[in-house]
C-alpha positions in Angstrom: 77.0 124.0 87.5 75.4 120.9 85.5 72.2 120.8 83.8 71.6 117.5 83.5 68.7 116.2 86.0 70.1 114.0 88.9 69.0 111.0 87.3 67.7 109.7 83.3 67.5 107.1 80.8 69.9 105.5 79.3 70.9 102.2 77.2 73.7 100.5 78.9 76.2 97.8 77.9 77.5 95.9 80.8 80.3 93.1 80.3 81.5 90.5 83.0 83.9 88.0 80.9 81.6 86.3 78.2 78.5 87.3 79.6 77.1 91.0 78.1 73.8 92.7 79.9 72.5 95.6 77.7 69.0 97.1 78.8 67.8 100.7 79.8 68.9 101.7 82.9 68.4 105.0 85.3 71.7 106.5 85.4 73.2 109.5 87.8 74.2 112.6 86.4 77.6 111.7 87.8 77.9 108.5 85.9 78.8 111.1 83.1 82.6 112.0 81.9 83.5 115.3 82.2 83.1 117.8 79.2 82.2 121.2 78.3 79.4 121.2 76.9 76.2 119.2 78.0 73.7 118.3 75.8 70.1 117.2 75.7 69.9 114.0 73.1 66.9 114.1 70.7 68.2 111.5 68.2 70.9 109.4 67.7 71.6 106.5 64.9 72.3 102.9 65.1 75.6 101.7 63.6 77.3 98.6 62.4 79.7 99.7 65.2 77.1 100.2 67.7 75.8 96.7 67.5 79.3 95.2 67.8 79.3 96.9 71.2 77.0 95.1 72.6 78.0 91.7 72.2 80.5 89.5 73.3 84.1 89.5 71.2 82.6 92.9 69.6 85.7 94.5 70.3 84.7 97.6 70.4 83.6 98.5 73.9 86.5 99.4 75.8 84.8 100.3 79.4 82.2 98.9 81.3 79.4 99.9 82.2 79.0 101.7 78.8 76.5 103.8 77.0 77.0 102.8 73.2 75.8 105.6 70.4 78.3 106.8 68.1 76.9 110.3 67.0 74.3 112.2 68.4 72.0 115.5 68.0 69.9 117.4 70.4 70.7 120.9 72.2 72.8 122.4 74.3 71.4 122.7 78.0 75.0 124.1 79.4 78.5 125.0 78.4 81.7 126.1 79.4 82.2 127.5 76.0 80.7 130.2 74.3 81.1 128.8 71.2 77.8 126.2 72.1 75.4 128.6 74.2 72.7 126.8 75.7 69.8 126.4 73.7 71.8 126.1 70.4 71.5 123.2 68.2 74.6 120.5 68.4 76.3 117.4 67.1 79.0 114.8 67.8 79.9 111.6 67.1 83.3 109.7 66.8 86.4 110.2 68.7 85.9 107.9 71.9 82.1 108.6 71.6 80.5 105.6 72.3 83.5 103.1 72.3 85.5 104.3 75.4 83.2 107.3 76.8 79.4 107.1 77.5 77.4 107.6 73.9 74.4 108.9 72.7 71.6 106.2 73.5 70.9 108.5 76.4 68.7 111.4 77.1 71.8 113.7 78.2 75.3 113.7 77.0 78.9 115.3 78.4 81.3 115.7 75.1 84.5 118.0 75.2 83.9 121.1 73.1 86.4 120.1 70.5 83.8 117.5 69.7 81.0 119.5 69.2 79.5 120.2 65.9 77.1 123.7 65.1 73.9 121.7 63.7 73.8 123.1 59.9 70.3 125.1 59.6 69.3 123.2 56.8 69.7 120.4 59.1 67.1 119.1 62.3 68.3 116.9 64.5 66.4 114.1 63.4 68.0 114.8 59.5 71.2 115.2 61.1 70.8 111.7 62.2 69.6 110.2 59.2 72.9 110.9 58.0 74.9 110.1 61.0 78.2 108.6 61.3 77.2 106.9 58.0 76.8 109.8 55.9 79.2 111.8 57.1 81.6 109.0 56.4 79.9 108.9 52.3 80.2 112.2 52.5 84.3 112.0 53.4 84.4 109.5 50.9 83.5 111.2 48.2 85.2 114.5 49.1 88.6 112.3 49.0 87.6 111.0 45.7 87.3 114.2 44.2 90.1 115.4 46.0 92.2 112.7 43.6 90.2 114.0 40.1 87.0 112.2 40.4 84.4 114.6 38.2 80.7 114.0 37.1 81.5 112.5 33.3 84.4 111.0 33.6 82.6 107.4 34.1 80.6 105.4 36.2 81.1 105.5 40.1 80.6 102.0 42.0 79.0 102.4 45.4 79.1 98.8 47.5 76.9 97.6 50.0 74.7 100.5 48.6 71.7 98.9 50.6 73.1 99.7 54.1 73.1 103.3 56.0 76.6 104.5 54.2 76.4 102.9 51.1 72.7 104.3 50.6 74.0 108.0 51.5 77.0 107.4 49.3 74.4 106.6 46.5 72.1 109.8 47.0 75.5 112.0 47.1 77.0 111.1 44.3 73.7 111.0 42.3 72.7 114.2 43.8 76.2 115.6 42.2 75.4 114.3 38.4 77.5 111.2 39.1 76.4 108.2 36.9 76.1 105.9 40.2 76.0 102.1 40.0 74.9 100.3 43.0 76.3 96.6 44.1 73.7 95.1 46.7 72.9 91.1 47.9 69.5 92.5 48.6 67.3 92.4 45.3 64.6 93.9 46.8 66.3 96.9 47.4 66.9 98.0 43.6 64.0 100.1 43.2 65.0 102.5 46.4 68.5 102.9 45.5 66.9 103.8 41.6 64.8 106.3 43.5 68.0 108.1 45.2 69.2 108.3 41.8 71.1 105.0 41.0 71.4 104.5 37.3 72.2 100.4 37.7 72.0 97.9 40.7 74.0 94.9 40.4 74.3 91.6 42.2 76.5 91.5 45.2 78.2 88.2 43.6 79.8 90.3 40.5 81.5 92.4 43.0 82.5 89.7 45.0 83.7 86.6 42.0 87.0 85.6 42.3 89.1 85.8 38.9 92.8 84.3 38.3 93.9 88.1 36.5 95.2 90.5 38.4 93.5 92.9 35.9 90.5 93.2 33.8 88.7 95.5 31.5 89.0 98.9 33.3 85.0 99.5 34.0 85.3 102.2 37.2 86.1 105.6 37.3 86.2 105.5 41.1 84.3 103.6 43.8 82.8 103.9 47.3 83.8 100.5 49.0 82.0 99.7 52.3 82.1 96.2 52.7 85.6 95.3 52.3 86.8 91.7 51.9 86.4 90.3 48.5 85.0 93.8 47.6 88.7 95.1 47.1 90.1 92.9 45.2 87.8 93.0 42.5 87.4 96.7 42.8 91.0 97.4 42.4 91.1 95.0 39.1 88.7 96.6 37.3 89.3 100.4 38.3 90.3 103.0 35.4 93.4 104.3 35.1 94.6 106.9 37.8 91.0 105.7 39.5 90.6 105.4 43.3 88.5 103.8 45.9 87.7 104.9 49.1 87.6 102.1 51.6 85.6 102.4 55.0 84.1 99.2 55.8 84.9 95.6 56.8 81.5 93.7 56.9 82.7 91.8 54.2 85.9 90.8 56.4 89.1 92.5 57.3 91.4 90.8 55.5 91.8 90.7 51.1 94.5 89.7 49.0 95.1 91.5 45.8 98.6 92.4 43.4 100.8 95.3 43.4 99.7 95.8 39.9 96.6 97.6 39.5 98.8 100.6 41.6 101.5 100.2 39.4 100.6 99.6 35.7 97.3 101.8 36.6 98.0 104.1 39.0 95.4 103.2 41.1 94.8 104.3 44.7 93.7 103.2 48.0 91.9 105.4 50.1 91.7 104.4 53.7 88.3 106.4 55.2 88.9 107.0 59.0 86.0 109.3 59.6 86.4 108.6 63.3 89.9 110.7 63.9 89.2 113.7 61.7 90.1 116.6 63.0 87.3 119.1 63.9 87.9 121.7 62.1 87.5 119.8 58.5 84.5 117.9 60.6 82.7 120.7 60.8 83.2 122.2 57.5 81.9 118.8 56.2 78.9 119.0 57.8 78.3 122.0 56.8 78.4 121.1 53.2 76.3 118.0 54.3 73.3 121.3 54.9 74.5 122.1 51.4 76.2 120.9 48.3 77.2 117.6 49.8 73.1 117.3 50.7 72.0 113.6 49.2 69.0 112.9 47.6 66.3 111.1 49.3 67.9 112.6 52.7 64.7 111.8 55.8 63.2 109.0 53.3 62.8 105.6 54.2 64.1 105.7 57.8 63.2 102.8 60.2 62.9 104.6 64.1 63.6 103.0 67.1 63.3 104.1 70.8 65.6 103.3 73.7 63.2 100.3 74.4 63.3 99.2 71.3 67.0 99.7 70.3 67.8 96.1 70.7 65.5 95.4 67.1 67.6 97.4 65.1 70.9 96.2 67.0 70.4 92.2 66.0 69.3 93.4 62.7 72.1 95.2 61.3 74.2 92.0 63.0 72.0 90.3 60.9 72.7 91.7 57.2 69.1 93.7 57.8 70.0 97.0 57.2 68.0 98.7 54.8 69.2 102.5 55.1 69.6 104.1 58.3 68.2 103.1 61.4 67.6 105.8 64.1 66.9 106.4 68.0 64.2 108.7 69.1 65.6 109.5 72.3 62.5 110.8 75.0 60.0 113.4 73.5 
């Protein structure tokens, strides 16, 4: 038997060729997929992702109607598993969430209990969300990066896009680790908040992004958080130590780069493709457990711009529009 109320709130996406709706809507408790375990939405976050779901050529809605929100937090109000009793404190984001099955900016959620996550206790729901999709992917990046030898010490760790909701994360876990972190950002303004979550340099944006004829330069990195992508790599991969990696998770900076086969073979470097979307629940959970923990970033619940259902579409054009300054989230009802 559901607990969800016959009808409640929710952000839709609605797409009829070129044309896109998007608005709060009522919505039936049978307008949600099916699932194990129901849940009562407190907060979720607004991603780069999110945003490109609710415009045309986004191309990441793939049904319609659809309820974007990536990740999620709130508490269980019914379950098939006893795993998530009601009452107990849950998260979820990626897999389908969001993308091909109803999201977060709602007031009640259906998820599958292989997507559910046991909120940390160090955690609220509203922390949980100020770490989100974002942090959990900085927090995967770094993991992988230590994974391949990265250690406090060994040298300076560049974090790109270090203004935005992963990038700033990234930042306050590595610093939070004893990681000498240098931040890259096109936002000046923004150098004094990513010194307070413990970068010890900001550069310009343009340094990260020049063009050079080498195919490699002084080796200056001993590993890097990329999550802009575009001319970011190149550079990045030219300048890395040797047996340095990056991890690579975003493409505001444009899908596509061009680069030589010779920073991985005369320096060992590696590429490290970040799908935090597809990992498997068993190592999400054990992330986000650390993220309550030893993966915890500094600054984590600082500096967070909120938003309601009814004002979601603020935060949306903004982080189309290169606005992001941290992490954006979504009160979701009382």
């Amino acid at each position: 038997m559901t607990a969800v109320p016959a009808t409640f709130r929710a952000f839709v996406v609605e797409t009829n060729g070129e044309t896109v709706t998007r608005g709060v809507r009522l919505l039936a408790e049978a307008d949600l997929p099916p699932g194990e375990v129901e849940i009562r939405v407190r907060w979720s976050g607004v991603n780069f992702k999110d945003a490109l779901a609710t415009i045309a050529g986004g191309k990441v809605a793939r049904i319609s109607p659809l309820i974007p929100g990536i990740d999620l937090a709130g508490e269980v109000v019914a379950s098939a598993d006893p795993a998530f009793p009601a009452g107990s404190a849950v998260l979820a984001h990626g897999y389908d969430l969001g993308v091909s099955r109803h999201g977060g900016f709602a007031e009640y959620a259906r998820v599958p209990a292989g997507w559910a996550v046991p909120l940390p206790p160090a955690l609220t729901p509203r922390l949980a969300m100020a770490l989100g999709t974002a942090g959990f992917t900085a927090a995967h990046s770094v993991l992988q990066l230590e994974e391949r030898g990265l250690r406090p010490g060994t040298g300076p760790v560049l974090v790109t896009g270090a203004s935005g909701g992963l990038g700033s994360v990234a930042v306050g876990i590595l610093a939070a680790r004893g990681y000498e972190v240098v931040a890259a950002t096109g936002k000046p303004d923004e150098a004094d908040r990513l010194r307070g979550l413990g970068a010890t340099d900001v550069i310009d944006r343009a340094e990260v992004t020049a063009e050079s004829p080498r195919a490699l330069e002084a080796e200056r990195w001993a590993g890097a958080v990329d999550c802009v992508g575009g001319a970011t790599l190149p550079y990045i991969l030219r300048t890395l130590r040797r047996d340095a990696s990056v991890a690579a998770s975003g493409n505001a900076g444009g899908p596509g780069f061009a680069t030589t086969v010779f920073p991985f073979i005369l320096r060992g470097a590696a590429l490290l493709g970040i799908d935090s979307a597809q990992v498997q629940i068993a190592e999400r959970r054990a992330i986000w457990a650390r993220l309550g923990g030893d993966l915890r970033p500094n600054g984590l619940g600082e500096g967070l711009a909120e938003v309601t259902l009814d004002t979601l579409p603020l935060a949306l054009d903004g982080i189309l529009a290169g606005q992001a300054r941290g992490r954006w989230i979504v009160r979701i009802g009382e």
